[in-house]
C-alpha positions as CSV (number, residue, x, y, z in Angstrom):
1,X,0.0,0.0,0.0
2,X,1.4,3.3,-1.0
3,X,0.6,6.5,0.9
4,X,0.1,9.9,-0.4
5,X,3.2,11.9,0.1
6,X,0.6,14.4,2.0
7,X,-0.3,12.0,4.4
8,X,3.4,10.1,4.7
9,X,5.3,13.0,6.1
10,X,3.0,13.4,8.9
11,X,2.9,9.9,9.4
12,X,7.1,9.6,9.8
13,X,7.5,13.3,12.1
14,X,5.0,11.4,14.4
15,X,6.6,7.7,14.3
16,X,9.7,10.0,14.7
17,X,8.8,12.0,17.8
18,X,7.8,8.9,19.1
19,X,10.5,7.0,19.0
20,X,13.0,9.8,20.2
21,X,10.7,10.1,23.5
22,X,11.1,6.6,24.0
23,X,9.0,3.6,23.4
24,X,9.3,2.7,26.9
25,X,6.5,3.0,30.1
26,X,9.8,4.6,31.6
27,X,11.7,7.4,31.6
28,X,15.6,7.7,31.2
29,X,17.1,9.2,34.0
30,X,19.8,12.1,32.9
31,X,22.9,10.7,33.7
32,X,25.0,12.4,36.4
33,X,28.1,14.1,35.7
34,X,30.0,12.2,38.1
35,X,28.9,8.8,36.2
36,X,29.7,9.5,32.9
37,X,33.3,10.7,34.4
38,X,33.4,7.3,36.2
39,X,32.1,4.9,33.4
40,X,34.6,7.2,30.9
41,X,37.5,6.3,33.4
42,X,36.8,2.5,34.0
43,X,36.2,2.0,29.9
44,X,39.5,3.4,29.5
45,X,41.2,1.0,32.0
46,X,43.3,-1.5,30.1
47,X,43.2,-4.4,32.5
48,X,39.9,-5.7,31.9
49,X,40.0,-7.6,35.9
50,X,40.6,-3.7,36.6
51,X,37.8,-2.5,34.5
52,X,35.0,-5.0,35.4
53,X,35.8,-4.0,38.8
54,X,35.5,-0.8,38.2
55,X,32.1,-1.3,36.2
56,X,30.6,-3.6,39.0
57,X,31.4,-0.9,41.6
58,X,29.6,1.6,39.4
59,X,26.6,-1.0,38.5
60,X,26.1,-1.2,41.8
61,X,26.3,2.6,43.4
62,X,24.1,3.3,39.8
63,X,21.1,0.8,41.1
64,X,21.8,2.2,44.8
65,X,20.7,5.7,43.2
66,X,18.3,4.7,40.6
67,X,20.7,5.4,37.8
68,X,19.4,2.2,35.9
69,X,20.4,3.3,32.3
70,X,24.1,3.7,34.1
71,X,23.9,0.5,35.5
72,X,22.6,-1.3,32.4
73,X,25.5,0.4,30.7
74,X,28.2,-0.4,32.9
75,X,26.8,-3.9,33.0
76,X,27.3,-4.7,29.2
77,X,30.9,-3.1,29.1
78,X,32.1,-6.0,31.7
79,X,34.0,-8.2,29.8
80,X,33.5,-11.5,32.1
81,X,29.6,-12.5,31.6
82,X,29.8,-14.2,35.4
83,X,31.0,-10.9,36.6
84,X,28.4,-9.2,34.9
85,X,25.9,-11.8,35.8
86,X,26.4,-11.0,39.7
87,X,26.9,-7.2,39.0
88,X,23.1,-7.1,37.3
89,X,21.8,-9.1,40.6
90,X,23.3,-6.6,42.5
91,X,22.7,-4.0,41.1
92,X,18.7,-4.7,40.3
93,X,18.1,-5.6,43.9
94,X,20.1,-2.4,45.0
95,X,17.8,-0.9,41.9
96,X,14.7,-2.4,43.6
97,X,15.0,-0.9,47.0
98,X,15.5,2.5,45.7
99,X,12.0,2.0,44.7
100,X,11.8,1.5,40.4
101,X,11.1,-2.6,41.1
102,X,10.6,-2.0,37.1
103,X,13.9,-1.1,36.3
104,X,15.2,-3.5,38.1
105,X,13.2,-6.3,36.5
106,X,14.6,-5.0,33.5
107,X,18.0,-5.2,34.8
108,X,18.0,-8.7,36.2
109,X,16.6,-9.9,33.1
110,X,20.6,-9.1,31.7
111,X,21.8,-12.2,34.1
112,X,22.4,-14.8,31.4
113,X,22.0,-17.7,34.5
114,X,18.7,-18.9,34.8
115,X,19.0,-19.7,38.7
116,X,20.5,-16.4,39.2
117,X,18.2,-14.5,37.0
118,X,15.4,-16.1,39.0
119,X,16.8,-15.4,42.8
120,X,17.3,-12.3,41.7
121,X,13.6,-11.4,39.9
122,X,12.3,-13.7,43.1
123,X,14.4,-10.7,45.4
124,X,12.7,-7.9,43.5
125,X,9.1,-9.6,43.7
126,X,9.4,-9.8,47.5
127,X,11.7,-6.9,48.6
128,X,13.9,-10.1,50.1
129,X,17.8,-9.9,50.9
């Protein structure tokens, strides 16, 4: 089906303010000055045992402070997908009590374990150590 150029551009400047809003039910939280100067300085870290510890560390003070999109970042850059795997649980449970139990779900679902994914989303669901 081809639409009238008349009725296309509309279309797209809608689709497009749509998606740059976000498709989410969420919104991104700006990201703080001093984390983008602490993910900038563990991504340049060339030890990657350095730089995933650096990343967790951030992961985790990011869930702490309901900085999920700096979590979710710092998360993906760790190199070791265990590590990552128990920086996401921590991370989405430290996400959870800062009260966005959405996020959080979001986050755990990164944990590429099954059992650990599951404690973790079980954590969330019941506020649980």
């Amino acid at each position: 089906m081809h639409l009238p150029r008349r009725l296309f551009l509309p279309f797209l400047a809608a689709a497009s303010l749509s998606f740059a809003a976000g498709c989410g039910n969420h919104e991104a939280t700006p990201i703080s000055p001093d984390f983008a100067g602490r993910l900038a300085a563990a991504e340049a870290i060339s030890s990657t045992t350095e730089a995933d510890e650096a990343l967790v560390a951030i992961a985790i003070d990011a869930g702490k402070e309901g900085y999920a999109d700096v979590a979710r970042k710092a998360i993906r850059a760790i190199s070791s997908q265990t590590v990552a795997d128990s920086a996401a649980a921590e991370a989405a449970v430290a996400l959870a009590r800062s009260g966005d139990a959405m996020q959080a779900t979001e986050l755990a679902d990164l944990i590429s374990s099954s059992v650990m994914r599951d404690t973790t989303l079980s954590k969330i669901a019941t506020r649980g150590d």
